[in-house]
C-alpha positions in Angstrom: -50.8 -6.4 45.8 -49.9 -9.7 45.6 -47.7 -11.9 42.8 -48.0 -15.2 42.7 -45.8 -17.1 40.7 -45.0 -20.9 39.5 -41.5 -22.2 40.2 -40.1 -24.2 37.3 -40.5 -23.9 33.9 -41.1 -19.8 34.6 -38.5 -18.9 37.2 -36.0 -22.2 37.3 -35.4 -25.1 35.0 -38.1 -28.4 35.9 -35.8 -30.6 38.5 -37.3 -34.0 37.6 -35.9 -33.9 33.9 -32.5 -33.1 35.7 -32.3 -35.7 37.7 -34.0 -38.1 35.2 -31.1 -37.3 32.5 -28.5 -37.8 35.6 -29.8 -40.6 37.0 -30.9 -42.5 33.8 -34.7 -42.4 35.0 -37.6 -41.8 31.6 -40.2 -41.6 34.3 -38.5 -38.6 35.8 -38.2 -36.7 33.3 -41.8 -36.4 32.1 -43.4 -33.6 33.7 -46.9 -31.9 33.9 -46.4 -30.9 30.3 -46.3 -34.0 29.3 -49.4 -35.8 32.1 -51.8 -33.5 33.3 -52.5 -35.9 36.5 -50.4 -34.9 38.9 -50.9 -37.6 41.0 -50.5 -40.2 38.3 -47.2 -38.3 37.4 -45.8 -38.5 40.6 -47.1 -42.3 41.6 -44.6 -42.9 38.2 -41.6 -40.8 39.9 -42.0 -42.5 43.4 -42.0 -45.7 41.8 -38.9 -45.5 39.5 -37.0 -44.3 42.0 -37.8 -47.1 44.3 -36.9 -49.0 41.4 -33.9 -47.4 40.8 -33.2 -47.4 44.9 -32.4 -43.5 45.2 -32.8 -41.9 48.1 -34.2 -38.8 48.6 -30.9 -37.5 49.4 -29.3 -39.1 46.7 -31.9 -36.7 45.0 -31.2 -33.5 46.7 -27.5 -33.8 46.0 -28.4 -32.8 42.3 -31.8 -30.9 43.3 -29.7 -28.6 45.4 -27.4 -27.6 42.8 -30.0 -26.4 40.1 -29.7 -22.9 39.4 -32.4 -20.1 38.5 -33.0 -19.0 35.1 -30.7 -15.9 34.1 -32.6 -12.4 35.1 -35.1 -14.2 37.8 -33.7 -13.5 40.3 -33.7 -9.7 39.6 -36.9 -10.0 38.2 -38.2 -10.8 41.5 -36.3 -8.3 43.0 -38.1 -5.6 41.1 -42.1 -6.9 42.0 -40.7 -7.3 45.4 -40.8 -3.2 45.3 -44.4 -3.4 43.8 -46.2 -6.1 46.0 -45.6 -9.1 48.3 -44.0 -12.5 46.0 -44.9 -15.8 46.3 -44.6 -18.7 44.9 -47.1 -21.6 44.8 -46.1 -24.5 43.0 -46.0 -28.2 42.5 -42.4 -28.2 43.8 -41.8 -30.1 46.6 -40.0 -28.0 49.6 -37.3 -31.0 49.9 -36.1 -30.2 46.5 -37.0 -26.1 46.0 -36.2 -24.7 49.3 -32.7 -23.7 48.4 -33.6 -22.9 44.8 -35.8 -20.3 46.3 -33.2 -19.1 49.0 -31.3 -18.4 45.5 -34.1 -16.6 44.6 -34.0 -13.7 47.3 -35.7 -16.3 49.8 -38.9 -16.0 48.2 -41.2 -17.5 50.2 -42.3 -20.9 48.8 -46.0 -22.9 48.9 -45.0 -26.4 48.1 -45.8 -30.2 48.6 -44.0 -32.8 50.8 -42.8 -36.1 50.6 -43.6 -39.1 53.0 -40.5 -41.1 53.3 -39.2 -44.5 55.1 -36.8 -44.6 57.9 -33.6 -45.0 55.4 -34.3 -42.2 53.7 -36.8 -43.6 50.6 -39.8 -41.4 49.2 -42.8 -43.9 49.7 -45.2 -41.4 49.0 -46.4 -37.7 48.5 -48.4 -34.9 50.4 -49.9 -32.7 48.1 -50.6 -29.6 49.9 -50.6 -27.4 47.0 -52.5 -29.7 44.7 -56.0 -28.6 44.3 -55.0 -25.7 47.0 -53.6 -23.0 44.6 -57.2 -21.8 44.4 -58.1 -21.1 47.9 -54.5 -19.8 48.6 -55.5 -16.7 46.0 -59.2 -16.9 47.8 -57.5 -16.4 50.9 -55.4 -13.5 49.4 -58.2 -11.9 48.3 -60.9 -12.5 50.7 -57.8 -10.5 52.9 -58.3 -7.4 50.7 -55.7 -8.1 48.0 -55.4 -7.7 44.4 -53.7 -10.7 42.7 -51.4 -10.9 39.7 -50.1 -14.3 38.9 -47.8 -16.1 36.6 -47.8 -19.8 35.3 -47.2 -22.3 32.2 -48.9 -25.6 32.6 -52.5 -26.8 33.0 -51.1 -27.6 36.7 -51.4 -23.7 37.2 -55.2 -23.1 35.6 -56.6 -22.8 39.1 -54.1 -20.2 40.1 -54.9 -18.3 36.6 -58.3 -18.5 37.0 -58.7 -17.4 40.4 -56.3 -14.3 40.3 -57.1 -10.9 38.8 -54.3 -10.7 36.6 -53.4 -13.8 34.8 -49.9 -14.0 33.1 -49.8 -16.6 30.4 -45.7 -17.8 30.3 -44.7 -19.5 27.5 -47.9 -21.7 28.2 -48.7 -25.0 27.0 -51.2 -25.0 24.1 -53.9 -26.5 26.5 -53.7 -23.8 28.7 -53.6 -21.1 26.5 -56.9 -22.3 25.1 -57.8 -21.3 28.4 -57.4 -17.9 28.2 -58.1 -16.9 24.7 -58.3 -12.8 25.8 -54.7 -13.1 26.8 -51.8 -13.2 24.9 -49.1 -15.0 26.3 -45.4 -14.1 27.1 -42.0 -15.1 26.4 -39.7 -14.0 28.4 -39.1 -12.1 32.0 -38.7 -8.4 30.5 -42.5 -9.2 28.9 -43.7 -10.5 32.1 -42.2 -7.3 33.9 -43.7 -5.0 32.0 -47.3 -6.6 32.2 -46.9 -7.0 36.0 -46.4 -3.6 36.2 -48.7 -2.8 34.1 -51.3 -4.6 36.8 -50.1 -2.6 39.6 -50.6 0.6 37.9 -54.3 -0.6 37.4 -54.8 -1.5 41.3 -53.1 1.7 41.9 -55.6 3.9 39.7 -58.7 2.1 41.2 -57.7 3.0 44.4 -57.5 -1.2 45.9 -55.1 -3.0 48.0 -52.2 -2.6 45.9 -50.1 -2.7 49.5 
């Protein structure tokens, strides 16, 4: 079986509102609760940090230093003994890749930045963007069962194409989405209905490997 999870806002704080409160920046710290576009929201980030001539080290610096919440990382540690973990999110691997490292090295689906010759983000690869679906496809078309976990309307793809959707602490457009599920609130909820997933894939007798 296979978890797939979100990055921030279920297992780490959102890095863009940190570094926006740092730095001084509004734009950064709106996030995908607050503009659905994803590409609209990060044509603003790319912008006002041109604007405010950061660097995308200048960036990492503080990036680098944001810490999981408390309990994720032994949260992940226990579905690691039930299934393969993943993460596929809207992170970008220049920011999350030691975050997840912190995490157990979970391994990370993320997008990229394009940047100038001094260091400057001029622009964005979004290789998860739209993707989360066919990820799961793949995972499935492979044989697997999939359980996964997200908050924001940036994660309805992944929660619609899985088997087990886990609602966490969604926004109030996304749980409209699922009206048959009743959301979560914390890890040790999450857990349990995680679990309770892989005791379903066991009973059926599918992947649950």
């Amino acid at each position: 079986m296979i978890f797939a999870l979100d990055l921030e806002g279920v297992l780490a704080p959102e890095i863009w509102p940190v570094l926006g409160a740092h730095f001084g920046v509004p734009e950064f710290s709106l996030t995908t609760r607050d503009i659905g576009d994803f590409d609209e929201l990060m044509r603003k980030r790319v912008t006002a940090a041109a604007r405010a001539r950061l660097t995308l080290p200048d960036l990492q610096r503080l990036a680098h230093a944001v810490e999981p919440y408390l309990g994720a990382r032994e949260f992940l540690g226990r579905l690691r003994t039930l299934g393969n973990v993943v993460i596929i999110s809207d992170t970008f691997h220049e920011f999350s890749e030691p975050l997840a490292a912190k995490l157990g090295h979970a391994s990370l689906f993320a997008n990229r930045f394009e940047l100038d010759t001094e260091g400057r983000i001029t622009g964005f690869k979004l290789r998860i963007r739209g993707q989360k679906e066919r990820i799961v496809s793949g995972f499935k078309s492979a044989g697997y069962k999939v359980a996964a976990m997200g908050d924001s309307l940036n994660d309805l793809s992944l929660l619609k194409s899985c088997d087990f959707p886990v609602l966490y602490r969604p926004v109030e457009a996304l749980a409209r989405e699922f009206p048959g599920e009743t959301p979560v609130l914390n890890l040790d909820d999450a857990l349990l209905k995680l679990e309770e997933a892989k005791r379903q894939v066991d009973e059926n007798g599918t992947n649950g490997s």
